[in-house]
C-alpha positions, 0 to 999 in steps of 0.5 A, a space after each residue: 594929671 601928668 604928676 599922677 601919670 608919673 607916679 603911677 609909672 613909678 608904682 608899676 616899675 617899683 611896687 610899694 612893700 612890706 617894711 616888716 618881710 619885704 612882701 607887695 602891699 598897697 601903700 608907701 613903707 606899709 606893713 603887710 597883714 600879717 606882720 602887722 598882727 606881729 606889731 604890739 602897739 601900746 594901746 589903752 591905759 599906760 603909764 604916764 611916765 614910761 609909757 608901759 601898759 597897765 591893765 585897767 581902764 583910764 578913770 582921769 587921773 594920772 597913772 604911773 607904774 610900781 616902778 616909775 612911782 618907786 623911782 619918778 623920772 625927771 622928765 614929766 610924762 612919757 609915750 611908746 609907739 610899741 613894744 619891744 618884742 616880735 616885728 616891732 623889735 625886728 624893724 627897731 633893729 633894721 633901723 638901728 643896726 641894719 642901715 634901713 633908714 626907709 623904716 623911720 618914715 613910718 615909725 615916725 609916723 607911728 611915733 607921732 600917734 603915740 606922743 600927741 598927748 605930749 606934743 601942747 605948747 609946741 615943745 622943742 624937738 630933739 633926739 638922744 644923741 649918739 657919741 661922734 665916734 659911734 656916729 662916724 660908724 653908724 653914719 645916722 643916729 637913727 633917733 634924729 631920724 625918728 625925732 626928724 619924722 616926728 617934727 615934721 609931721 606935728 610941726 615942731 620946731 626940731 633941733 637935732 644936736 641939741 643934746 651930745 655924747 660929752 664921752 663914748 660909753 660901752 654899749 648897754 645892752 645886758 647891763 643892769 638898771 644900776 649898771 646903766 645909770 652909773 655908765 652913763 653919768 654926766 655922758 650927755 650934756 647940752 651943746 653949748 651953742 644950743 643953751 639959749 633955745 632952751 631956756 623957759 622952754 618944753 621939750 620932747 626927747 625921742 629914743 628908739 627904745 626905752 629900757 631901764 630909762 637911764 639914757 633919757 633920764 640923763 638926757 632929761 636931767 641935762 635939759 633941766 639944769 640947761 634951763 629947760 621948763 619941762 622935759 617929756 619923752 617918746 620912744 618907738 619901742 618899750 622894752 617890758 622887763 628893764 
């Protein structure tokens, strides 16, 4: 009872808001209704590499996209929270850029949702990681924020340097697909100290956005030659066109 007077207090003094607009709702980091109906989900039938969605209904066999078929993935399936458009690309940007770390709470929890179809076998849990330099100034890799939310709500075994930047890359946004591939290369490798959880083991990279993929591929290419079993993927935001 005293607990739930406390709480109460509280909700009174500092009424619970929109995440999205910063407008009164009911719950903890909520969104409101209407930046809710500006949040895409991915729902239905997607892609089970990238997460994309298709149009069509699931008929039980695995479905990838042109591109993903094209150009498999190393790593085996792969989930999206949203799209990368409209609020959900706002809130993907308060998180990276704008130091709003009380978004990852409830993206991770959206994110959890989206990945239980790759979260059997308990995987190991890691996020993308950022360069020191890049860090020292962001000061959060807002991956490990969501990958932390993710393992903690599933409850999964999380390592959050699991994987590091082994040389600072230039920024990715504008590249193209090649471009972003031949960037990043052999910047990402297993931290040394880290090798050993790795053998014989499932793990599950989390990112905030998914472009053309290159970031995780090469995170998922570093896992496997580490000794990794299988590696999946999950994303908060998919970006449609790579």
């Amino acid at each position: 009872m005293l607990m739930r007077g406390i709480q109460t207090a509280v909700s009174l003094i500092y009424p619970a808001r929109c995440i999205g607009c910063g407008g009164l709702v009911d719950s903890d980091f909520g969104l409101c209704g209407a930046c809710w109906s500006e949040v895409h989900f991915v729902v239905g039938t997607a892609c089970e590499s990238c997460g994309l969605p298709l149009p069509g209904e699931a008929d039980g066999f695995r479905i990838d996209c042109d591109s993903c078929l094209r150009t498999p993935p190393p790593w085996r399936q792969g989930r999206a929270a949203m799209l990368y458009e409209g609020q959900g690309r706002r809130l993907v940007l308060g998180l990276k850029h704008g130091d709003r770390s009380e978004i990852a709470p409830v993206a991770g929890a959206w994110l959890e949702r989206a990945a239980r179809p790759l979260l059997r076998n308990k995987p190991l849990v890691c996020p993308v990681p950022l360069h020191w330099s890049r860090l020292m100034r962001r000061k959060y890799n807002q991956s490990a924020l969501l990958s932390a939310a993710l393992a903690h709500r599933a409850e999964l075994p999380h390592c959050p340097d699991l994987l590091r930047r082994t040389r600072r890359t230039p920024a990715l946004e504008g590249k193209t697909r090649e471009e972003r591939y031949r960037i990043l290369g052999d910047a990402i490798a297993v931290h040394p100290a880290r090798a050993a959880q790795l053998q014989g083991r499932n793990v599950l990279i989390v990112d905030d956005v998914m472009t053309s993929g290159a970031t995780l591929s090469a995170c998922a290419d570093a896992c496997l030659q580490a000794g990794a079993a299988e590696v999946r993927v999950a994303v908060l935001a998919r970006v449609t066109h790579a």
